[in-house]
N, C-alpha and C positions, 0 to 999 in steps of 0.2 A: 449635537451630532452633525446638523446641518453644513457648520463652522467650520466644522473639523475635516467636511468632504472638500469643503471649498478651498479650505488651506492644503488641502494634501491634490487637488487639482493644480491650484494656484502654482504649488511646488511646483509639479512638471511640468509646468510652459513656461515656468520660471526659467528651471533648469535647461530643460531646453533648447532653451533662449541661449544661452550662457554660456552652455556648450562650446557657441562660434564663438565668442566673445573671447577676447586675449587672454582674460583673467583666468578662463577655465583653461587655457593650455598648459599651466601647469599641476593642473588635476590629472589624475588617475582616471584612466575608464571608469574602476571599482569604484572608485569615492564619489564618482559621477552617479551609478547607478544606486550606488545604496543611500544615497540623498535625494534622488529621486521617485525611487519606486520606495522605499522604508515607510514615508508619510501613508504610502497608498495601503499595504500588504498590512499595515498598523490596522488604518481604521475599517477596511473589510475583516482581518479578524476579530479584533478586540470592540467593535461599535456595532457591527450586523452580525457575523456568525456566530460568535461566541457569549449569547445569553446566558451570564451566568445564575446560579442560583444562591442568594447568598446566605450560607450555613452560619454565616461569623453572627446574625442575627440570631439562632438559636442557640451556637455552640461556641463557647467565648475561644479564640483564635485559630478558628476551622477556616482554611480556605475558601474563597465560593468558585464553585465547580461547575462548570460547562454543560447546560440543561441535556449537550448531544452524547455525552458520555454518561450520563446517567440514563439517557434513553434508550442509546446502544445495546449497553449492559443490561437495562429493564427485556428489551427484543431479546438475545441470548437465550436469559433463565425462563421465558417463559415460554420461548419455541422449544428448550431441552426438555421440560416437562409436559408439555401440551403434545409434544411429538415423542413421548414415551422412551428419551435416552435415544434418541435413533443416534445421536451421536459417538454410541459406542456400543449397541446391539447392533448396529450395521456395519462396523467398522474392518470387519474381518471381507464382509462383502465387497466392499467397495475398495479392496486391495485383489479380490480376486476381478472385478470389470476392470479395473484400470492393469490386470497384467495384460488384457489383452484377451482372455479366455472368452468372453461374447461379444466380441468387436466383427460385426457381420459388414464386409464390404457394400455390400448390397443398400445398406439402408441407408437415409436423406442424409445430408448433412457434406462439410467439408474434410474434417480431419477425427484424427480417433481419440481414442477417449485418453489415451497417455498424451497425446499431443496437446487436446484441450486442458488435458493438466497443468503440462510444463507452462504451454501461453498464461495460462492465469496463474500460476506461481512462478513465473515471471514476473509479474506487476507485484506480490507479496512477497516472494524471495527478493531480498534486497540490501540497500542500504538502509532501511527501517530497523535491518536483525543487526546493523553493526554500528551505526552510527545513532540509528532512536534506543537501541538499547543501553549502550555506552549514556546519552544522554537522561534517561531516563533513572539511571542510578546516581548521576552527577547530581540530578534534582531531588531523587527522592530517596536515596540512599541502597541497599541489598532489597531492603523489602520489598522495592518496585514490583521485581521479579516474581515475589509470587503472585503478586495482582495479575501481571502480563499473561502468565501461566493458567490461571482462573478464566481470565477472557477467553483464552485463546481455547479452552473445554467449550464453553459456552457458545463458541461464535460458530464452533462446528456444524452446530445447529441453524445456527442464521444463515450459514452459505448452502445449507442443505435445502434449508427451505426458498429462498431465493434463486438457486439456481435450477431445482426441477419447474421454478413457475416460467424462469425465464427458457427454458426446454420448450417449455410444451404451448408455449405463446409466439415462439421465433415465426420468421417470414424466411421463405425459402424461393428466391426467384428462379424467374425461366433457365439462369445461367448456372443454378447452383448453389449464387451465395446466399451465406444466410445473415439477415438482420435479427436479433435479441437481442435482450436485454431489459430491467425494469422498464425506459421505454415504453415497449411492447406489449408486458404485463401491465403494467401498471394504466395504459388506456384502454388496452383490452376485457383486461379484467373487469374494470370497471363499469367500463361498457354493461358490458354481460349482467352486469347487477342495476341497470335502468340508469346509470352514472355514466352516459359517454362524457356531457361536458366537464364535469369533475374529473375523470379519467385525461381528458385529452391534457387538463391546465398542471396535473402535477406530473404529467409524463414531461411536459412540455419543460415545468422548474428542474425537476432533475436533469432531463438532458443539457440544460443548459451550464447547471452547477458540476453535472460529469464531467464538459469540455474547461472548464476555469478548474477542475479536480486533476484534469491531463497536463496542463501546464504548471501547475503548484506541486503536485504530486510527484508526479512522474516524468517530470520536465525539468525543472527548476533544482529542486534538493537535489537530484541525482548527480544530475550536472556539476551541481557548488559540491557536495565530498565525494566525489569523482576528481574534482579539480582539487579540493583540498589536499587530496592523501598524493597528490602526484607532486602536487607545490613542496609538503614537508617532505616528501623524500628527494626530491631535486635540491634543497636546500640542505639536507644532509649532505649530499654527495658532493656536493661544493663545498662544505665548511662552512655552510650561511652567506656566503658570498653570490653573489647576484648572477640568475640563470635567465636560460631563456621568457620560463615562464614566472620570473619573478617580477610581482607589478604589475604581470599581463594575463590574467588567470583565463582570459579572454579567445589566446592564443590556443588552446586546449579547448576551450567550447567549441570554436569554429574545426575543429579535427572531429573532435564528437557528434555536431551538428553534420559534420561531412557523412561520416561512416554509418548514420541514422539512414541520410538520406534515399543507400545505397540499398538500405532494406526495406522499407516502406514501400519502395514501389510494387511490391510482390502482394501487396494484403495479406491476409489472413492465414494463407498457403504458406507465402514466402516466410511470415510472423514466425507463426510455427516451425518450419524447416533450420531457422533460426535459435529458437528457445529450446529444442527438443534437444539440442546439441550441446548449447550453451547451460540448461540450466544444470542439468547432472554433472557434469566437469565443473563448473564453479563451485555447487555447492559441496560436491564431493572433497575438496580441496577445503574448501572453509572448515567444514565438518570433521575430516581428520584430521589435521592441525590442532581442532580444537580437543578432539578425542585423547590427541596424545597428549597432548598439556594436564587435562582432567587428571590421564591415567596415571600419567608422572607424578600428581599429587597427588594422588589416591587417598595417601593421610588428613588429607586438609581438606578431602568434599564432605565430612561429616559438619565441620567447621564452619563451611561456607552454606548449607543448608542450615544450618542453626542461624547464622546472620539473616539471611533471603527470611527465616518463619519471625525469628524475633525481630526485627526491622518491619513486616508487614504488618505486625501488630503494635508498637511502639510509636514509630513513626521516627525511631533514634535518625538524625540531624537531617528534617525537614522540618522546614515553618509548616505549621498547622497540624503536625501528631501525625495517625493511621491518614487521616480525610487525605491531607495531602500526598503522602506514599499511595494509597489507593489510586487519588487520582491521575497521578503521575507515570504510575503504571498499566491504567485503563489506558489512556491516552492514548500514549505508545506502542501497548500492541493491538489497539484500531485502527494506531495509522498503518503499521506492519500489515496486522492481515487481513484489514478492511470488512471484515463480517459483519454484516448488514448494509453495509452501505449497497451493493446491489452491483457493485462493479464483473466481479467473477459472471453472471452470470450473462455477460456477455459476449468471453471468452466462450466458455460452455457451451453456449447456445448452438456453435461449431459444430458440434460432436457427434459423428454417426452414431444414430441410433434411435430407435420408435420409443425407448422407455424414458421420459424423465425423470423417473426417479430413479434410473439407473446411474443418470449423469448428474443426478443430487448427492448421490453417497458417494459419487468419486470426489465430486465439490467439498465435502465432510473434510477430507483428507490434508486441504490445504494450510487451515488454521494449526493444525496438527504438528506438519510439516514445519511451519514457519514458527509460531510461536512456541509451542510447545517441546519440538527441540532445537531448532537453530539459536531461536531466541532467548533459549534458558542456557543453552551453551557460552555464546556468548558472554551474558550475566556471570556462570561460573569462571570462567577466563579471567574476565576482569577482578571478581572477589578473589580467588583464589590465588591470584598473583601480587594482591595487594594496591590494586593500582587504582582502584574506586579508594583507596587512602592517600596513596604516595603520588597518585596522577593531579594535583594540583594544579589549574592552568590550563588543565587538556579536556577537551570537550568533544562529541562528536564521534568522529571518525579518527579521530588522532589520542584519544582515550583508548580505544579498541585496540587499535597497531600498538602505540606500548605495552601494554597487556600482552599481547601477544608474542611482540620483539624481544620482551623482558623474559622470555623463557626458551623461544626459537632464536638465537639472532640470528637478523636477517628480514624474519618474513615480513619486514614491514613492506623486502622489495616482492614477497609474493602476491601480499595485499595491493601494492600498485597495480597488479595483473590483474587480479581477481574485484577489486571494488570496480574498475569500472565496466569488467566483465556483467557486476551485479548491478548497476546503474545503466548499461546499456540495455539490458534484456528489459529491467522493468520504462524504461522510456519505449522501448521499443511497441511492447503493450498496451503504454498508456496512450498512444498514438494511436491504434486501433481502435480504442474504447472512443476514442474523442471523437472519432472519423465519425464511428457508428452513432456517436449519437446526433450531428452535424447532418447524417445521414437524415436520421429521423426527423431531425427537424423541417430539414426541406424536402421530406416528401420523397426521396430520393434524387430529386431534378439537384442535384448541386451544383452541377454549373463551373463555374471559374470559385465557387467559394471552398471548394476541396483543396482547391490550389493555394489559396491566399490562407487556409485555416494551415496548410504545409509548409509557407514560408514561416507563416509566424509560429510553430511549431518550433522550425530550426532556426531562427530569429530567439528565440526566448533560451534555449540552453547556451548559446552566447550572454546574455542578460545573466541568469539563473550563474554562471559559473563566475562573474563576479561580485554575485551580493553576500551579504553576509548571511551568513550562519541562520542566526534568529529571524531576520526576516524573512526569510526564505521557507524557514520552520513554522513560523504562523500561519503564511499565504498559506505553504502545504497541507495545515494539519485543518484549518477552516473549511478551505476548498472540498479536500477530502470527505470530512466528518457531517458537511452540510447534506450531502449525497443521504446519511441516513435517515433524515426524517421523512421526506417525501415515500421512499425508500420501504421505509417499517409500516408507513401507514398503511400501505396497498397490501404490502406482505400480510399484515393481522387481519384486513377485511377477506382476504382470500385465504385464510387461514385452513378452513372445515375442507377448502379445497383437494389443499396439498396434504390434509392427513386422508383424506379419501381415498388419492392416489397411492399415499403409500401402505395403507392396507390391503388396496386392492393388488398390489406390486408382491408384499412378503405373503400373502394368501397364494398369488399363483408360483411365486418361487420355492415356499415350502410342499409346494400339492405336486413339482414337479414340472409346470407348463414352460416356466422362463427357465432355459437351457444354454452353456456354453455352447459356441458358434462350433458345428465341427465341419461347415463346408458342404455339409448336403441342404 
């Protein structure tokens, strides 16, 4: 392993080096960068993040499977049962706080409780619902889907419980704003329980693997099928004949990298004022598009659900059977709706309001939201047109558009509009999240490193929009998924906590006490 960091170092002063060198002036940006960063984004996934567990020892040609998606999944089922289904006896609730109906101006925080929404399904509405789901079928066939679908019940629960602890543990300064986030819980907590130094070192891991989670995540991938889907439709409209941004995928980063720029400087106010706008006009657009495609087949969705159950339990054309389709669908919709990792409740943390477990059950909503139908939407799109057969070749984000083209023509050019509508909002967030924990790390004194964390910010979706594909998909899904263990660990020791809270929460809401806001 040692070998392997040193060669994938070696690479990049290799390269470089090389760069100024004659010989690289007839290289590509692109080819520059994904020969330089590939060695790296390799061996932090596949040599530190990604401990796999290997099944192929017990079960002859089982995949081995990722210890972080086994323990994702293990958080889940055991917060839906240990918290009594809250994620779907509370579900009705936490559609009536988020219309708005006890949203009290008066109380701490910055924005309201549909605002804290949209920011944090901002960072999960995405390119994860169009491009990890498309890929995720490439890999693991229809049955993906109902794995994705499984999670995404399950994770309900894990944003439930992570987001009322990151509530009710935030920092609220002189000015207003508020700092949460595991963070916050997570050394606070601990604290509390005779554990400041244990507290202090996994708040400290996390926050650090948040900010490499903002650049992988929500930096990098959005960027590369943001760039991708802009690249294949510029090459349609030319005939394949060479466009601006053909060979220069680079050209389009530094526009993206601009137009970021210009909202960032608002924080969390500005974040918001942003997503709130953005995220219901994109996904509204993506959603019916897809509605109508569904409904126009209406004959075929019996068809395509018989695929999505038999495919989840066959495992028909993945290597390794069910293990593999399971895994390849856990995967995918972690990276999408990120439950348990801890990210959400940093957004959250925002949200007017004295309850946290008010701004738990809104947090419920998200996984819902995003996996459960954008992301099964999607899935039906693409089966139901044929094109997880006939899409050969297509991978990504460029999977999804033909599926979609292949029955609208056209929207592949509404998808230009909308994917990076959907890539901007979640970099947009994931830039807050990275602040916030950069935040924490220094204490709040940041100094000149807010600035230098902001160049390299917009320095990296230049980067991110010329690499390929799969490296980019590692880096992201590592960086991401590392976020859960630190993450679950604190969550389960504060466990007796946050069921406390919410007994004591449906005690006084059923007795009458917790009342919609009427302004007196």
């Amino acid at each position: 392993m040692i070998i392997r960091l040193l060669a994938a170092i070696g690479a990049l002063v290799g390269l470089s080096q090389a760069a100024f060198a004659q010989e690289a002036a007839e290289r590509t940006f692109s080819q520059t960068v994904n020969d330089t960063i590939s060695p790296i984004t390799d061996f932090i996934s596949n040599e530190i993040i990604f401990f796999k567990i290997p099944l192929s020892a017990f079960i002859d040609g089982a995949p081995d499977v990722p210890f972080l998606i086994v323990w994702l999944l293990s958080g889940g089922i055991f917060f839906t049962f240990y918290m009594g289904f809250i994620n779907l006896r509370g579900f009705a609730q936490s559609l009536r706080i988020v219309s708005g109906r006890y949203d009290n101006p008066a109380d701490p925080g910055e924005v309201t409780h549909f605002q804290a929404l949209t920011a944090a399904l901002s960072a999960t509405v995405g390119l994860g619902n169009i491009a990890g789901v498309a890929l995720a079928i490439t890999l693991g066939g229809p049955g993906a889907t109902f794995w994705m679908i499984l999670a995404g019940l399950f994770g309900m629960t894990s944003k439930f419980v992570e987001v009322t602890l990151g509530h009710k543990y935030r920092q609220i300064d002189e000015n207003g704003v508020v700092a949460g986030g595991p963070m916050h819980y997570l050394s606070k907590g601990l604290a509390a329980r005779n554990w400041p130094n244990a507290g202090r070192i996994v708040a400290v891991i996390f926050a650090v693997i948040c900010i490499g989670g903002a650049f992988g995540a929500g930096n990098m991938f959005q960027a590369n099928q943001a760039t991708a889907q802009l690249a294949n439709v510029a090459a349609d409209l030319t005939g394949g004949a060479e466009s601006i941004f053909f060979g220069r995928p680079w050209i389009f980063g530094i526009i993206y990298a601009a137009g970021l720029a210009l909202v960032i400087v608002g924080g969390i106010r500005g974040i918001t004022r942003v997503t709130e706008f953005l995220v219901p006009i994109m996904a509204g657009i993506y959603v019916i598009a897809a509605l109508f495609i569904i409904g126009a087949n209406i004959e075929h969705l019996p068809d395509a659900f018989v695929a999505i159950f038999e495919g989840a339990f066959t495992g028909d054309g993945v290597a390794g059977g069910i293990l593999g389709v399971m895994y390849m669908g856990l995967r995918r919709a972690t990276f999408s709706n990120e439950a348990g990792l801890g990210t959400a409740s940093i957004a959250h943390a925002a949200a007017k309001t004295k309850e946290p477990v008010a701004e738990g059950l809104v947090a419920l909503l998200e996984p819902f939201v995003d996996t459960v139908v954008i992301c099964t939407m999607t899935a039906l799109v693409i089966i139901i047109t044929d094109m997880h057969i006939n899409g050969a070749g297509l991978d990504g984000i460029a999977l999804t558009s033909a599926a979609f083209d292949s029955f609208i023509d056209g929207f592949r050019y509404v998808l230009t509009i909308a994917v990076p509508l959907f890539a901007f909002s979640t970099t947009i967030t994931y830039y807050y999240y990275g602040e916030r924990a950069l935040h924490f790390l220094t204490g709040g004194n940041k100094g000149n490193t807010v600035h230098v964390y902001k160049a390299t910010y917009l320095a990296a979706i230049v980067v991110g929009s010329a690499m390929q594909l799969t490296a980019v998909m590692d880096f992201a899904d590592a960086m991401l998924l590392a976020l859960g263990f630190p993450n679950l660990v604190g969550v389960f020791i504060m466990r007796r906590e946050v069921k406390a809270m919410l007994t004591d929460y449906l005690t006084r809401l059923k007795a009458g006490e917790i009342k919609p806001f009427t302004g007196k």
